[in-house]
C-alpha positions in Angstrom: 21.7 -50.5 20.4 23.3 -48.8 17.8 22.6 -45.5 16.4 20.6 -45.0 13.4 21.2 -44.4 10.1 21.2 -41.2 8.6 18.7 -40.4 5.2 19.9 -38.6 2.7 18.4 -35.5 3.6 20.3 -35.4 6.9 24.0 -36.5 5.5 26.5 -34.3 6.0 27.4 -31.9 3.2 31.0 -31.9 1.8 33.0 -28.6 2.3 33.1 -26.4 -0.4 36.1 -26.5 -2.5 37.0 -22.8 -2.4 35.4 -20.5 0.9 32.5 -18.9 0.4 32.9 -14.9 0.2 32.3 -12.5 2.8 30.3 -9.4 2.1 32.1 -6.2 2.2 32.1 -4.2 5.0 29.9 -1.3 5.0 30.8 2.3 6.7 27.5 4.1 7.8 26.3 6.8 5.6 27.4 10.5 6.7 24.3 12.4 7.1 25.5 15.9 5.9 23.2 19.1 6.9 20.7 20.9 4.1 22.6 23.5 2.5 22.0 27.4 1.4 20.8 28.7 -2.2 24.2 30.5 -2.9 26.4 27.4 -2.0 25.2 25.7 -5.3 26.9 26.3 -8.0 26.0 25.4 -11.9 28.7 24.6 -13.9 27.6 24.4 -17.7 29.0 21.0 -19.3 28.8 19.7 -23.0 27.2 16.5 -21.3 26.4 13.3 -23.5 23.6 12.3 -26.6 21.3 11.3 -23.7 22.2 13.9 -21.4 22.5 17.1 -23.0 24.2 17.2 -25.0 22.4 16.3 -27.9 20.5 18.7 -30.1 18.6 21.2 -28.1 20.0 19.7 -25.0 21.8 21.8 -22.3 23.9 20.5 -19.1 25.5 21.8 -16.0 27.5 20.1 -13.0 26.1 20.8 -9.8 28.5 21.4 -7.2 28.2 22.8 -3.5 31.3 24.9 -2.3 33.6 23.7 -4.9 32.8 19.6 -4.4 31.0 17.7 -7.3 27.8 16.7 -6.2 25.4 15.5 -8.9 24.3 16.6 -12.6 20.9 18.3 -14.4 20.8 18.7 -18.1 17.6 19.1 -20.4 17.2 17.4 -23.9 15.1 18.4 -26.2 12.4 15.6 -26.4 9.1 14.8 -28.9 6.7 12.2 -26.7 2.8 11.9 -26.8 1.1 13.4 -25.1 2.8 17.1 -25.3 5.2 16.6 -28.7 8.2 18.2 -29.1 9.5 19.6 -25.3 12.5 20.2 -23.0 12.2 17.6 -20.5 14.9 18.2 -17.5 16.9 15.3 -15.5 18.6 16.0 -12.8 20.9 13.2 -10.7 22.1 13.8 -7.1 25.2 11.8 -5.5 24.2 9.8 -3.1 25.7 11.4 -0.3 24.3 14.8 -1.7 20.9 13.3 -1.8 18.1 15.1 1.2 20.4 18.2 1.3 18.0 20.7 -0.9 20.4 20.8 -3.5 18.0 19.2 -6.2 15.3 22.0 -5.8 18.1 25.0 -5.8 19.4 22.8 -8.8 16.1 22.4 -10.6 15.7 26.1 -10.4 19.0 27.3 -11.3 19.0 25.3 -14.1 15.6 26.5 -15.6 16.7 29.8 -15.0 19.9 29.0 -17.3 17.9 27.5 -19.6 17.0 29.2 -23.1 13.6 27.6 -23.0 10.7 29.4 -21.4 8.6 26.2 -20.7 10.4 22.7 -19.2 9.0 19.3 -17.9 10.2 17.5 -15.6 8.5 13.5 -16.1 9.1 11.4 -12.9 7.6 8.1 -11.5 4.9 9.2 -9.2 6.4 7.3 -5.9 9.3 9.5 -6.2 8.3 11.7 -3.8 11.4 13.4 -2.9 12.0 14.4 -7.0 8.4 16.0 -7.0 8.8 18.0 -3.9 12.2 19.3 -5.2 10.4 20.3 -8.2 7.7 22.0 -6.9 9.7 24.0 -4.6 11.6 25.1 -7.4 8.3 26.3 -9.3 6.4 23.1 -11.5 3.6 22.5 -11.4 1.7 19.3 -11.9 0.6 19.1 -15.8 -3.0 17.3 -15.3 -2.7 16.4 -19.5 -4.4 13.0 -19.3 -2.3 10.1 -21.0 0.4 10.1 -19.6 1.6 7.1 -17.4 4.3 9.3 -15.3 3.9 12.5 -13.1 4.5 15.7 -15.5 5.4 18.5 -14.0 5.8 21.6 -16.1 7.3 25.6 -15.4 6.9 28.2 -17.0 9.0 31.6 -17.3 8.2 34.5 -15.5 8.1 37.8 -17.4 
């Protein structure tokens, strides 16, 4: 009684010429606390065609007690359906990211601004973006047509 014969579906694969790679190791994110208003810091920027500093556009580093910790610059946009706008962006580090910096950012940076009315166009799941934005003053623009949330704020006299 001698053992069966293995199929071709159960023969034994050859080893692979050169080892397969390991993924890299990964250290755990460091969960830094929220930080105060006055620990952000705007640091105006040339920026580049697409972020600022084209025409109309307008940029700033953010950093928090000295450290680099993301970017927000406004370019000077013409899309259906408002036309010709400012339109802000703002990116956080990830690290930096949950800390309250975006909507101290977001304000600070409208504040800077020489325009008295800015969007801010975001995907609608981004949650975290619209609440930023909202705590620094937008508004949801209702304007039908458009297939993003608008938010839009407007100078205070």
């Amino acid at each position: 009684m001698g053992t069966k014969p293995r199929s071709k579906a159960h023969a034994r694969r050859a080893a692979p010429k050169r080892p397969t790679p390991k993924p890299k190791a990964t250290r755990p994110t460091k969960i830094l606390d929220p930080v105060e208003p006055d620990q952000v810091t705007l640091i105006a920027t040339k920026g580049t065609q697409d972020r600022g500093g084209g025409s109309g556009g307008e940029a700033w580093r953010i950093e928090v007690e000295g450290q680099r910790a993301g970017i927000v610059f406004i370019n000077k946009i013409d899309e259906p359906p408002i036309g010709s706008h400012a339109s802000i962006q703002i990116y956080l580090n990830k690290p930096n990211q949950g800390r309250r910096i975006g909507r101290v950012a977001y304000r600070k940076a409208c504040e800077a601004s020489r325009y008295d009315v800015i969007y801010a166009h975001m995907r609608k799941s981004n949650h975290a973006s619209r609440r930023a934005a909202e705590e620094a003053g937008f508004a949801e623009d209702p304007r039908p047509g458009h297939p993003q949330l608008l938010l839009v704020w407007r100078r205070r006299p």
